[in-house]
C-alpha positions as CSV (number, residue, x, y, z in Angstrom):
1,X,10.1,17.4,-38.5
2,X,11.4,19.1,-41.5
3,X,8.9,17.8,-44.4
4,X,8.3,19.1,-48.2
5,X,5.8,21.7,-47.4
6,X,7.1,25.0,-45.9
7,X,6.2,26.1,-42.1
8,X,5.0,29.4,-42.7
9,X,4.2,29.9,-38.7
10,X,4.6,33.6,-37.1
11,X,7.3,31.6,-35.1
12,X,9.5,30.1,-37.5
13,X,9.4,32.9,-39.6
14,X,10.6,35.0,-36.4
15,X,13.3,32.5,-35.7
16,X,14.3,32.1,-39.6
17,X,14.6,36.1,-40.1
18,X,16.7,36.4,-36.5
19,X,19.3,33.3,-38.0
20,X,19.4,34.7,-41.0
21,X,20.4,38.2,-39.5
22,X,23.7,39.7,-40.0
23,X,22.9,43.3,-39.2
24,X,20.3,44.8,-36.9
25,X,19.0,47.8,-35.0
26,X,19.6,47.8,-31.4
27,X,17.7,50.0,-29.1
28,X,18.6,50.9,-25.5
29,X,18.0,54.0,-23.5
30,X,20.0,56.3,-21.6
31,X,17.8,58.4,-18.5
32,X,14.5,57.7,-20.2
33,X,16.2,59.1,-23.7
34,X,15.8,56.2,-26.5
35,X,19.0,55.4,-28.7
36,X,19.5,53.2,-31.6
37,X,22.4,51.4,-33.3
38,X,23.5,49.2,-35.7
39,X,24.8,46.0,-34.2
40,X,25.8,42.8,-35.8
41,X,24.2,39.8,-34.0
42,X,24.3,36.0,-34.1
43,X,21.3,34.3,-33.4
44,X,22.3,31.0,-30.9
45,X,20.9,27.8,-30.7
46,X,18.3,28.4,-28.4
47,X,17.1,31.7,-29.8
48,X,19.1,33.9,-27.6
49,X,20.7,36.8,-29.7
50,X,24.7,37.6,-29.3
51,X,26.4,40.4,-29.8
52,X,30.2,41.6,-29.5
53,X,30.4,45.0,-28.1
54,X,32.8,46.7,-27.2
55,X,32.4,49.2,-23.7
56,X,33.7,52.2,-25.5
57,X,30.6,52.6,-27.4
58,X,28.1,54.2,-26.4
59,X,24.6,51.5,-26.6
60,X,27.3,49.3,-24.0
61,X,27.5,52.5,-20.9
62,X,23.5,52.5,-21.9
63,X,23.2,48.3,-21.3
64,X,25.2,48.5,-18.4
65,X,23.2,50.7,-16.7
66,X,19.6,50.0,-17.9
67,X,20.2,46.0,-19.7
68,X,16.4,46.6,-21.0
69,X,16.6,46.5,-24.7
70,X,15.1,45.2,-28.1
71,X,17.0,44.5,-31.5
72,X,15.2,44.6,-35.1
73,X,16.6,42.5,-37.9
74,X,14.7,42.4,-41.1
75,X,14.7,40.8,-44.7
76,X,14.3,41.6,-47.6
77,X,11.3,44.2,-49.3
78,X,8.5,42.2,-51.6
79,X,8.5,45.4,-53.3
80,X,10.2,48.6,-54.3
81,X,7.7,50.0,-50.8
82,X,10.1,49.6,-48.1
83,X,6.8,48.7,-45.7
84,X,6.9,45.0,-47.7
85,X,10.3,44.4,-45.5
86,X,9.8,41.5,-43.2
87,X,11.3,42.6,-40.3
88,X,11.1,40.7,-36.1
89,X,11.4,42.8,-33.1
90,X,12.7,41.6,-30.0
91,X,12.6,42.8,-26.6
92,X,14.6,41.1,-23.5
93,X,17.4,42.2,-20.9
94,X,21.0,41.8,-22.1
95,X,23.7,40.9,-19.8
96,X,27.6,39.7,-20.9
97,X,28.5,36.4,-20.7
98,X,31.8,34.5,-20.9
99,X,31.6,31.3,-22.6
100,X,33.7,30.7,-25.4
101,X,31.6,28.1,-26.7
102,X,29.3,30.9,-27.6
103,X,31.9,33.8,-28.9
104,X,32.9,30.8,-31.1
105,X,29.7,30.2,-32.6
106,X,29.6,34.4,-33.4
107,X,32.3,34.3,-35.0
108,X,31.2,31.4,-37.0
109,X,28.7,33.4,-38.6
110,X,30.7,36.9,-38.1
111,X,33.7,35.5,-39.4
112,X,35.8,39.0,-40.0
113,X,34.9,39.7,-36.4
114,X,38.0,37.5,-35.3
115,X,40.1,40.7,-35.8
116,X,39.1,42.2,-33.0
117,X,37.6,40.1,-30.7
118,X,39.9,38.8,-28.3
119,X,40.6,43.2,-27.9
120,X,40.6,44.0,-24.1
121,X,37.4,46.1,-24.3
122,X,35.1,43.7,-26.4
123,X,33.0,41.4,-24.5
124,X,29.9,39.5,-25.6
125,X,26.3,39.9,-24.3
126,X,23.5,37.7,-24.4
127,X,19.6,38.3,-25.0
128,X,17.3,36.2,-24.1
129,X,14.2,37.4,-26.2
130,X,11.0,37.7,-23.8
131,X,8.6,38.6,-26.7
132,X,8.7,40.0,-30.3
133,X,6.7,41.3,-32.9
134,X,6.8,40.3,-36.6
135,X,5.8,42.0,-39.3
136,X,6.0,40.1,-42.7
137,X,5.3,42.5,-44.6
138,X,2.4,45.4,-45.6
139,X,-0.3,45.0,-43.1
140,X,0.6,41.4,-41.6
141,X,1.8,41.5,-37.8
142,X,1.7,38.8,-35.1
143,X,2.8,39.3,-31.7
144,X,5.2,36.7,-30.4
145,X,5.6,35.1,-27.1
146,X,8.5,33.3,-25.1
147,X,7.8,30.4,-26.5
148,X,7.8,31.4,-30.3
149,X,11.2,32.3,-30.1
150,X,12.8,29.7,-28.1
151,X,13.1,26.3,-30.3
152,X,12.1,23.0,-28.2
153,X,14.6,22.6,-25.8
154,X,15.1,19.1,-26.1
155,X,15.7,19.4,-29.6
156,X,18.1,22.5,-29.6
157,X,20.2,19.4,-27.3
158,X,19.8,17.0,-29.5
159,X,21.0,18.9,-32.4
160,X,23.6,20.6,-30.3
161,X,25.5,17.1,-29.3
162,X,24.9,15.5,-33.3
163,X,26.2,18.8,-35.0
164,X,30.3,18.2,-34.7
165,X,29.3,14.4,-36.7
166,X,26.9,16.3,-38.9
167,X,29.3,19.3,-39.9
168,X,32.8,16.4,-40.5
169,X,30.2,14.7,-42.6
170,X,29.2,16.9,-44.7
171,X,32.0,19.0,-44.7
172,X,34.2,16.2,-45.4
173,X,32.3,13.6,-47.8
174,X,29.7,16.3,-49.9
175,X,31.5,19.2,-50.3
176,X,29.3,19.3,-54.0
177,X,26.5,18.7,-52.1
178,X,26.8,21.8,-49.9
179,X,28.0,23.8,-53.1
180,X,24.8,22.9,-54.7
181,X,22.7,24.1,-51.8
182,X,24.6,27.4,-51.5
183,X,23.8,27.6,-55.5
184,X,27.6,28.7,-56.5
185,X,31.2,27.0,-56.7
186,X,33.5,27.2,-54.0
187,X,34.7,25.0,-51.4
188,X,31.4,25.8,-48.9
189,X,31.5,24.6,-45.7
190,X,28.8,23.8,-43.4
191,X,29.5,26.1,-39.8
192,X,26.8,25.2,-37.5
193,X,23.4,24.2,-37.8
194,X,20.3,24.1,-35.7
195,X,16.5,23.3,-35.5
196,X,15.7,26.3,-38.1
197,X,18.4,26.1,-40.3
198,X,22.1,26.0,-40.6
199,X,25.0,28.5,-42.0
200,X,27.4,28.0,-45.2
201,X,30.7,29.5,-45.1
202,X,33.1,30.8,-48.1
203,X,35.8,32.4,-46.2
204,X,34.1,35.7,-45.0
205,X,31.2,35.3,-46.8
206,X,28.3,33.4,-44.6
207,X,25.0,32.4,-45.9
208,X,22.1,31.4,-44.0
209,X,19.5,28.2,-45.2
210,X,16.3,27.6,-43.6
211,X,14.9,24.1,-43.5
212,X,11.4,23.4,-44.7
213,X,10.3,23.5,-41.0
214,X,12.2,23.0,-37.8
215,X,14.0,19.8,-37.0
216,X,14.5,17.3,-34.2
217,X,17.3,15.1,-34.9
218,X,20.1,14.1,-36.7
219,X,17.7,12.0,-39.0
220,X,15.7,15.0,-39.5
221,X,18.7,17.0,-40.9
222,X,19.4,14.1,-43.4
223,X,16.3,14.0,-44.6
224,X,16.0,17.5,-45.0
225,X,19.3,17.6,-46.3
226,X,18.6,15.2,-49.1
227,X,15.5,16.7,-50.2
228,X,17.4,20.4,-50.4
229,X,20.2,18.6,-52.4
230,X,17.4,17.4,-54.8
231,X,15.9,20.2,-55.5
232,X,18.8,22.7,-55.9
233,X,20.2,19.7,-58.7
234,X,16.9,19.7,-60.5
Protein backbone atom coordinates (compact mmCIF):
# COMPACT_ATOMS: atom_id res chain seq x y z
CA UNK A 1 0.00 0.00 0.00
CA UNK A 2 1.21 3.27 -1.16
CA UNK A 3 2.08 5.11 2.31
CA UNK A 4 4.24 8.45 3.09
CA UNK A 5 7.60 6.90 3.14
CA UNK A 6 9.20 5.94 -0.29
CA UNK A 7 9.80 2.09 -1.29
CA UNK A 8 13.30 2.24 -2.16
CA UNK A 9 13.28 -1.77 -2.97
CA UNK A 10 15.69 -3.08 -5.95
CA UNK A 11 12.16 -4.11 -7.35
CA UNK A 12 10.26 -1.13 -7.43
CA UNK A 13 13.00 0.86 -8.44
CA UNK A 14 13.35 -1.70 -11.46
CA UNK A 15 9.68 -1.46 -12.21
CA UNK A 16 9.57 2.52 -11.64
CA UNK A 17 12.75 3.10 -14.15
CA UNK A 18 11.10 0.52 -16.89
CA UNK A 19 7.38 2.84 -16.56
CA UNK A 20 9.02 5.68 -16.65
CA UNK A 21 10.98 4.61 -19.94
CA UNK A 22 10.42 6.20 -23.18
CA UNK A 23 13.68 5.25 -24.93
CA UNK A 24 15.81 2.16 -24.49
CA UNK A 25 18.61 -0.10 -25.86
CA UNK A 26 17.56 -3.21 -27.31
CA UNK A 27 19.82 -6.03 -27.86
CA UNK A 28 19.37 -9.10 -30.14
CA UNK A 29 21.75 -11.16 -32.03
CA UNK A 30 22.17 -12.24 -35.43
CA UNK A 31 24.40 -15.85 -35.90
CA UNK A 32 26.01 -15.42 -32.55
CA UNK A 33 26.89 -11.55 -33.64
CA UNK A 34 25.43 -9.11 -30.85
CA UNK A 35 23.37 -5.96 -32.16
CA UNK A 36 21.93 -2.98 -30.43
CA UNK A 37 19.20 -0.49 -31.03
CA UNK A 38 17.35 2.11 -29.89
CA UNK A 39 13.74 1.20 -29.31
CA UNK A 40 10.93 3.03 -27.74
CA UNK A 41 9.00 0.81 -25.25
CA UNK A 42 5.95 0.84 -23.01
CA UNK A 43 6.18 -0.87 -19.93
CA UNK A 44 2.41 -2.80 -19.45
CA UNK A 45 0.63 -3.56 -16.53
CA UNK A 46 2.07 -6.56 -15.60
CA UNK A 47 5.64 -5.69 -16.28
CA UNK A 48 5.86 -7.05 -19.73
CA UNK A 49 7.73 -4.48 -22.02
CA UNK A 50 6.02 -3.52 -25.66
CA UNK A 51 7.46 -2.43 -28.44
CA UNK A 52 6.19 -1.39 -32.13
CA UNK A 53 8.51 -2.57 -34.69
CA UNK A 54 8.37 -2.62 -37.78
CA UNK A 55 9.89 -6.00 -39.95
CA UNK A 56 11.93 -3.87 -42.20
CA UNK A 57 14.33 -3.16 -39.54
CA UNK A 58 16.90 -4.96 -38.93
CA UNK A 59 16.69 -5.95 -34.62
CA UNK A 60 12.87 -7.51 -36.05
CA UNK A 61 14.69 -10.32 -38.95
CA UNK A 62 17.22 -10.73 -35.70
CA UNK A 63 13.86 -11.44 -33.15
CA UNK A 64 12.29 -13.47 -35.62
CA UNK A 65 14.87 -15.73 -35.82
CA UNK A 66 16.58 -15.92 -32.41
CA UNK A 67 13.39 -14.05 -29.98
CA UNK A 68 16.26 -14.06 -27.08
CA UNK A 69 16.83 -10.53 -26.11
CA UNK A 70 17.33 -7.89 -23.29
CA UNK A 71 16.35 -4.05 -23.33
CA UNK A 72 18.20 -1.32 -21.07
CA UNK A 73 16.32 1.84 -20.06
CA UNK A 74 17.94 4.14 -17.69
CA UNK A 75 17.36 7.54 -15.77
CA UNK A 76 18.83 10.09 -15.08
CA UNK A 77 22.93 10.67 -13.93
CA UNK A 78 23.31 11.90 -9.98
CA UNK A 79 26.27 13.51 -11.38
CA UNK A 80 28.06 14.99 -14.33
CA UNK A 81 29.90 10.89 -14.28
CA UNK A 82 27.68 9.13 -16.55
CA UNK A 83 28.35 5.81 -14.28
CA UNK A 84 25.69 7.71 -11.57
CA UNK A 85 22.87 6.82 -14.35
CA UNK A 86 20.41 4.46 -12.89
CA UNK A 87 19.78 2.25 -15.47
CA UNK A 88 17.53 -1.81 -15.40
CA UNK A 89 18.50 -4.52 -17.69
CA UNK A 90 16.12 -6.96 -18.81
CA UNK A 91 16.45 -10.17 -20.41
CA UNK A 92 13.36 -12.43 -21.82
CA UNK A 93 12.07 -13.87 -25.26
CA UNK A 94 10.02 -11.53 -27.44
CA UNK A 95 7.28 -12.77 -29.53
CA UNK A 96 4.38 -10.36 -31.36
CA UNK A 97 1.17 -10.24 -30.17
CA UNK A 98 -2.15 -8.96 -31.50
CA UNK A 99 -4.25 -7.45 -28.90
CA UNK A 100 -5.34 -4.12 -29.38
CA UNK A 101 -5.95 -3.60 -25.86
CA UNK A 102 -2.23 -3.50 -25.59
CA UNK A 103 -1.16 -1.41 -28.84
CA UNK A 104 -3.69 0.97 -27.23
CA UNK A 105 -2.03 1.32 -23.98
CA UNK A 106 1.55 2.03 -26.26
CA UNK A 107 0.26 4.49 -27.75
CA UNK A 108 -0.98 5.95 -24.66
CA UNK A 109 2.35 6.55 -23.52
CA UNK A 110 3.90 6.88 -27.30
CA UNK A 111 1.35 9.10 -28.37
CA UNK A 112 3.03 10.37 -31.80
CA UNK A 113 3.47 6.73 -32.54
CA UNK A 114 -0.36 6.69 -33.89
CA UNK A 115 1.16 7.94 -37.17
CA UNK A 116 2.35 4.99 -38.18
CA UNK A 117 1.06 2.24 -36.39
CA UNK A 118 -1.73 0.86 -38.04
CA UNK A 119 1.33 0.71 -41.33
CA UNK A 120 1.19 -2.84 -42.85
CA UNK A 121 4.69 -3.80 -41.62
CA UNK A 122 4.50 -2.61 -37.93
CA UNK A 123 3.38 -5.09 -35.49
CA UNK A 124 3.89 -5.13 -31.64
CA UNK A 125 5.95 -7.63 -29.63
CA UNK A 126 5.80 -8.50 -26.13
CA UNK A 127 8.65 -9.29 -23.40
CA UNK A 128 8.03 -10.89 -20.69
CA UNK A 129 11.12 -10.01 -18.51
CA UNK A 130 12.76 -13.40 -16.94
CA UNK A 131 15.42 -11.49 -14.87
CA UNK A 132 17.17 -8.06 -14.80
CA UNK A 133 19.84 -6.34 -13.29
CA UNK A 134 19.73 -2.80 -11.72
CA UNK A 135 22.24 -0.59 -11.24
CA UNK A 136 21.32 2.66 -9.36
CA UNK A 137 24.03 4.14 -9.72
CA UNK A 138 28.10 4.19 -8.99
CA UNK A 139 28.90 0.88 -7.41
CA UNK A 140 25.15 -0.20 -6.37
CA UNK A 141 23.81 -3.38 -8.36
CA UNK A 142 21.12 -5.94 -7.47
CA UNK A 143 20.17 -8.77 -9.53
CA UNK A 144 16.52 -9.18 -10.18
CA UNK A 145 14.31 -12.13 -10.38
CA UNK A 146 10.89 -13.00 -12.10
CA UNK A 147 9.21 -12.00 -9.42
CA UNK A 148 10.81 -8.40 -8.96
CA UNK A 149 9.58 -7.43 -12.08
CA UNK A 150 6.12 -8.81 -12.32
CA UNK A 151 3.66 -6.65 -9.90
CA UNK A 152 1.20 -8.97 -7.74
CA UNK A 153 -1.03 -10.39 -10.04
CA UNK A 154 -4.06 -9.90 -8.22
CA UNK A 155 -3.42 -6.44 -7.92
CA UNK A 156 -2.32 -5.55 -11.53
CA UNK A 157 -6.41 -7.04 -11.94
CA UNK A 158 -7.67 -5.14 -9.57
CA UNK A 159 -6.25 -1.99 -10.87
CA UNK A 160 -6.76 -3.04 -14.35
CA UNK A 161 -10.83 -3.28 -13.97
CA UNK A 162 -11.01 0.22 -11.44
CA UNK A 163 -8.71 2.28 -13.98
CA UNK A 164 -11.57 3.43 -16.67
CA UNK A 165 -13.62 4.91 -13.17
CA UNK A 166 -10.31 6.17 -11.86
CA UNK A 167 -9.06 7.98 -15.23
CA UNK A 168 -13.24 9.64 -15.89
CA UNK A 169 -12.75 10.74 -12.32
CA UNK A 170 -9.98 12.43 -12.35
CA UNK A 171 -9.89 13.41 -15.66
CA UNK A 172 -13.15 14.78 -15.45
CA UNK A 173 -13.67 16.35 -11.80
CA UNK A 174 -9.73 17.44 -10.89
CA UNK A 175 -8.31 18.42 -13.83
CA UNK A 176 -6.25 21.17 -11.27
CA UNK A 177 -5.54 18.46 -9.29
CA UNK A 178 -3.62 16.49 -11.99
CA UNK A 179 -2.04 19.94 -13.20
CA UNK A 180 -0.63 20.26 -9.80
CA UNK A 181 0.84 16.86 -9.77
CA UNK A 182 2.43 17.28 -13.24
CA UNK A 183 3.82 20.71 -11.68
CA UNK A 184 2.77 22.97 -14.83
CA UNK A 185 -0.51 24.41 -16.49
CA UNK A 186 -2.23 22.69 -19.14
CA UNK A 187 -5.26 20.61 -19.44
CA UNK A 188 -3.23 17.12 -18.15
CA UNK A 189 -4.89 14.15 -18.43
CA UNK A 190 -4.49 11.10 -16.53
CA UNK A 191 -3.78 7.94 -19.47
CA UNK A 192 -3.42 4.86 -17.50
CA UNK A 193 -2.26 3.91 -14.23
CA UNK A 194 -1.02 0.87 -12.43
CA UNK A 195 0.50 -0.59 -9.19
CA UNK A 196 3.81 1.64 -9.64
CA UNK A 197 2.55 4.61 -10.94
CA UNK A 198 0.47 6.14 -13.56
CA UNK A 199 1.17 8.45 -16.83
CA UNK A 200 0.06 12.34 -17.47
CA UNK A 201 -0.63 13.33 -20.88
CA UNK A 202 -0.31 16.98 -22.62
CA UNK A 203 -0.98 16.22 -26.16
CA UNK A 204 2.40 14.51 -27.17
CA UNK A 205 4.07 15.19 -24.20
CA UNK A 206 3.80 12.07 -21.54
CA UNK A 207 5.07 12.14 -18.18
CA UNK A 208 5.50 9.38 -15.89
CA UNK A 209 4.67 9.56 -11.64
CA UNK A 210 5.62 7.01 -9.37
CA UNK A 211 3.60 6.38 -6.24
CA UNK A 212 5.31 6.29 -2.82
CA UNK A 213 5.19 2.49 -3.13
CA UNK A 214 3.16 0.10 -5.14
CA UNK A 215 -0.66 0.00 -4.83
CA UNK A 216 -3.51 -2.57 -4.42
CA UNK A 217 -6.69 -0.89 -5.01
CA UNK A 218 -8.75 1.72 -6.08
CA UNK A 219 -8.61 3.07 -2.36
CA UNK A 220 -4.91 2.84 -2.51
CA UNK A 221 -4.76 5.20 -5.58
CA UNK A 222 -6.94 7.81 -3.66
CA UNK A 223 -5.06 7.85 -0.86
CA UNK A 224 -1.97 8.17 -2.73
CA UNK A 225 -3.47 10.47 -4.84
CA UNK A 226 -4.51 12.82 -2.11
CA UNK A 227 -1.32 12.81 -0.42
CA UNK A 228 0.64 13.69 -3.93
CA UNK A 229 -1.96 16.56 -4.42
CA UNK A 230 -0.88 17.84 -0.88
CA UNK A 231 2.34 17.94 -1.26
CA UNK A 232 2.76 19.39 -4.86
CA UNK A 233 0.19 22.46 -3.27
CA UNK A 234 2.40 22.99 -0.40
Amino acid sequence: MASSSVDESPAFQARCLLRAARGGCLATSAAGQPFASLVTPACMPDGSLLLLLSRLSEHTRHLTADPRCSVMVSGAAESPNPQTTPRVTVTGVAQVVDDATLKARFLAVHPYASLYADFGDFATWRIAPAAGLLVGGFGRAFRLKTADLTPDAAAVAALLAAEPGILAHCNQDHPDALAAIAGAAGDWRMVTTDVDGFDLALGDKVVRLAWPGPVKDAGDVRRALVEMVARARS
